[in-house]
C-alpha positions as CSV (number, residue, x, y, z in Angstrom):
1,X,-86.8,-47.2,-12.8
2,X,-89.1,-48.3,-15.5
3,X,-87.9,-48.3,-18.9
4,X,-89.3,-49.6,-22.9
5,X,-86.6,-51.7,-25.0
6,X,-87.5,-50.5,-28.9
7,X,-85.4,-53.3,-30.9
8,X,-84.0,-52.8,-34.4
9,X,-81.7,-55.6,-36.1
10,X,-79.5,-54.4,-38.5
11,X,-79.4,-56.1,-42.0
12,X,-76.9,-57.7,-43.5
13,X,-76.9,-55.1,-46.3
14,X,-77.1,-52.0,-43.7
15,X,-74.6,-53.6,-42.5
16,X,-72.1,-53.4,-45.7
17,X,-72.8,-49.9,-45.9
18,X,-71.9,-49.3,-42.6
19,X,-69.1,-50.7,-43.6
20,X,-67.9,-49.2,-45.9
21,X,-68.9,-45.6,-44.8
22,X,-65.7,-46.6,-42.0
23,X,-63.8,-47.5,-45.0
24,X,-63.8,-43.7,-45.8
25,X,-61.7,-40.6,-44.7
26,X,-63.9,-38.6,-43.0
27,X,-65.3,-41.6,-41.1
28,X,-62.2,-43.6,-40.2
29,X,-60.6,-44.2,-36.8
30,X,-58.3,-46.6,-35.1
31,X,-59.6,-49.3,-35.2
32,X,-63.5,-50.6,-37.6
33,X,-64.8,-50.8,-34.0
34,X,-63.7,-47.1,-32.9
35,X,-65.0,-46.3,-36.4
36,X,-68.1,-47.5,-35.9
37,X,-68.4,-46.8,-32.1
38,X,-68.2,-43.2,-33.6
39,X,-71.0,-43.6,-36.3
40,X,-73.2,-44.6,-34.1
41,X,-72.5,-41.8,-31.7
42,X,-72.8,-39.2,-34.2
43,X,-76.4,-40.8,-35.5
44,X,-77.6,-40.7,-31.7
45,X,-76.3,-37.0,-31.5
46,X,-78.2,-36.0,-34.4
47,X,-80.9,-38.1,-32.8
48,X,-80.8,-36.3,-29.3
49,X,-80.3,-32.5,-31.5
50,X,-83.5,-33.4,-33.1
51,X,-85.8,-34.2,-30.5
52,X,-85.0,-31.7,-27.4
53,X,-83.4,-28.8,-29.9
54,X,-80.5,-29.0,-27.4
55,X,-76.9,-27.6,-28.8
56,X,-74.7,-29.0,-25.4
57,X,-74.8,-32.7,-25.8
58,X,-73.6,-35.1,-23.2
59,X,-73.6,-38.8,-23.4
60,X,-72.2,-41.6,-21.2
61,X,-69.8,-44.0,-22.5
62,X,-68.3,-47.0,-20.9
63,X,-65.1,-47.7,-20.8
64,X,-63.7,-50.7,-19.5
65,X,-60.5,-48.9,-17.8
66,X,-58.2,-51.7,-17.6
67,X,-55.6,-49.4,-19.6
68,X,-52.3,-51.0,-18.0
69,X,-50.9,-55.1,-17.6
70,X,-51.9,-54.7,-14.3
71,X,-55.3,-53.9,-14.7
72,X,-55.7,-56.1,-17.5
73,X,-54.8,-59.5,-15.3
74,X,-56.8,-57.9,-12.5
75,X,-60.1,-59.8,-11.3
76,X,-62.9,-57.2,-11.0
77,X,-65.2,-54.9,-12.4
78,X,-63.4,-51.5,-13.9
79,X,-66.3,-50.3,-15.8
80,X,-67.0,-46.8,-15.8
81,X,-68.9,-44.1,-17.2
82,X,-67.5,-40.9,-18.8
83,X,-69.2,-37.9,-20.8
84,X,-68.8,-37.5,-24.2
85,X,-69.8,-33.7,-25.0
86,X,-70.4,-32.3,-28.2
87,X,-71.8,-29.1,-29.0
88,X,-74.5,-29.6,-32.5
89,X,-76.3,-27.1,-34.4
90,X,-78.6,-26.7,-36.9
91,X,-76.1,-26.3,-39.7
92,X,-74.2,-29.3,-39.1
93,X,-74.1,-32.1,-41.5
94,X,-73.5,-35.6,-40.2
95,X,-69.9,-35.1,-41.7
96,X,-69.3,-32.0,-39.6
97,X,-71.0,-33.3,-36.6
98,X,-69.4,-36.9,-36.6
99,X,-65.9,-34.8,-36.4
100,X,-67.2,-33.0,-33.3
101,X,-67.9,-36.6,-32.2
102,X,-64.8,-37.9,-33.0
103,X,-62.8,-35.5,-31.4
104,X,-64.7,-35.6,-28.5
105,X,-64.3,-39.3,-28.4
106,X,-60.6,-39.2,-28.3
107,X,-61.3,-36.8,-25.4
108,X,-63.1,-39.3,-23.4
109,X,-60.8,-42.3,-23.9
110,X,-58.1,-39.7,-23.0
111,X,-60.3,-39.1,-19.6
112,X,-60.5,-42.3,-18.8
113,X,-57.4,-43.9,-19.4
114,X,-56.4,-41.2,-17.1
115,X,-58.8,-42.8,-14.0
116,X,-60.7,-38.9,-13.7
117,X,-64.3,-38.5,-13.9
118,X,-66.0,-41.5,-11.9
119,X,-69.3,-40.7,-10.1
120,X,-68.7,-36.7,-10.5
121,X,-68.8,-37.1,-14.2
122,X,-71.3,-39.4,-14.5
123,X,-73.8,-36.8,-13.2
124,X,-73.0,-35.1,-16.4
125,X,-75.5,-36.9,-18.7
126,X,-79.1,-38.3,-18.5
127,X,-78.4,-40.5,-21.9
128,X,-75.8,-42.9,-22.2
129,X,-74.5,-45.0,-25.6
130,X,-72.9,-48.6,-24.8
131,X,-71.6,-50.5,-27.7
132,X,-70.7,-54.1,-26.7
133,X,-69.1,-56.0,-29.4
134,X,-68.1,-59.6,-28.2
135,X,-67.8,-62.8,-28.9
136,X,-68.6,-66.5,-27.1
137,X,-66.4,-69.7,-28.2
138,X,-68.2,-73.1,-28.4
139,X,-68.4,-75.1,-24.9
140,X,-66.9,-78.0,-25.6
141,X,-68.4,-79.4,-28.7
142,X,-71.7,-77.2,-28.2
143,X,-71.9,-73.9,-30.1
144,X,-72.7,-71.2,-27.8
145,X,-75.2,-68.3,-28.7
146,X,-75.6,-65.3,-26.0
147,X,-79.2,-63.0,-26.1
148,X,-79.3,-59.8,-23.7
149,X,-82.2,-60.2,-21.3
150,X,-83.3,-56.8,-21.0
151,X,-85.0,-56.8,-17.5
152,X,-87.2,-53.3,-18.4
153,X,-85.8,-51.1,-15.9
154,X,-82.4,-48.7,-15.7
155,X,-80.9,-46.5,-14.1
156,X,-83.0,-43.6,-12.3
157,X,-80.4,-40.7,-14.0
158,X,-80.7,-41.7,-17.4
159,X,-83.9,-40.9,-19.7
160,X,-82.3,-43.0,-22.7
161,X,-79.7,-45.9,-23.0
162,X,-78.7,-46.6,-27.1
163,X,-77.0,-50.5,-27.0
164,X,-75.0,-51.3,-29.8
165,X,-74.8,-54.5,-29.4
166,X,-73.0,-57.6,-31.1
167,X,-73.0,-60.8,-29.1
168,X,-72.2,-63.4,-32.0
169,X,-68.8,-61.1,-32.6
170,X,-69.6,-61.7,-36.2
171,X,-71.1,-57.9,-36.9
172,X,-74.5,-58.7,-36.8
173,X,-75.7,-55.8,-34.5
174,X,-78.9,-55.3,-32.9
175,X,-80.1,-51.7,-32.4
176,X,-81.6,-51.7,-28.7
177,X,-83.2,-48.4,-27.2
178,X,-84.4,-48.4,-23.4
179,X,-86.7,-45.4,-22.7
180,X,-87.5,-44.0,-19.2
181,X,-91.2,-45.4,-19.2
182,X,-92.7,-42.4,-17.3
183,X,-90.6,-39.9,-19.6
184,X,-90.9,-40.9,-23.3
185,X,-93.7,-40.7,-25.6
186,X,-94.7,-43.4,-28.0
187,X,-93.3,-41.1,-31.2
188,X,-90.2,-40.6,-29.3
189,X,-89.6,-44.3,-28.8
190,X,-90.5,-45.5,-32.5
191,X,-87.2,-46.5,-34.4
192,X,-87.9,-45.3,-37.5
């Protein structure tokens, strides 16, 4: 299916305040990645609350399912999708909706490291948030540098994918929204 990549790069000084919202209480998790992972989730919420007025929110996640040593020294792709749902209203603030979030982002690692969901949760959600934070060594004495081809089409289910994505593994992340061509107006699909 047809789909529009809107880019935004984040700045080095968006990016310090990212940091050190994570730094705080309210906002803190884990791990900076979880941290952020739930920023981010909570800004697309408020994002999705916004422009269809919906109150039930469910958004795909992957997770990379390879919970266990076994898993984790087996070949193959593990990769699955599982709902992360959130109910929003008008009164929330982004403090009280990133709780929501986080809760139900415990909730979905919970699912998945527990192997339920698969294909009958995935039909749960038409929007899905990946955040891919890696990293790529030098090959040999040549410095390597990875860039996402986006190849403008995704999956017929979802309307809307939100990338996070880091490929340096340095935090310099790169914003990347693919729209449903044939579903998303122009105003819709405009990053600011």
């Amino acid at each position: 299916t047809a789909s529009h990549r809107t880019e935004h790069v984040m700045t080095a000084s968006s990016m310090e305040q990212l940091k050190s919202l994570t730094a705080r209480p309210e906002f803190a998790a884990l791990s900076l990645e979880l941290s952020l992972f739930n920023i981010f989730a909570t800004a697309f919420c408020a994002y999705l609350h916004r422009v269809s007025d919906a109150e039930t929110l469910s958004i795909g996640a992957p997770v990379h399912n390879r919970a266990t040593l076994e898993f984790k020294n087996t070949i193959g792709l593990f990769i699955e999708l599982h709902p992360i749902l959130v109910v929003a209203n008008s009164e929330d603030t982004f403090v009280s909706l990133h709780e929501k979030v986080s809760e139900s982002s415990y909730e979905h690692l919970k699912l998945a490291a527990s192997h339920k969901g698969g294909i009958t949760a995935a039909r749960g959600f038409n929007v899905v948030l990946n955040y891919i934070k890696a990293g790529f060594d030098a090959f040999g004495e040549f410095p390597c540098e990875a860039e996402w081809l986006h190849n403008n089409h995704i999956d017929p289910q979802h309307s809307l994918r939100f990338q996070v994505v880091d490929l340096t593994g340095k935090g310099r992340i790169k914003l990347c929204f693919d729209f449903r061509s044939e579903e998303h107006t122009s105003e819709l699909q405009s990053p600011d």
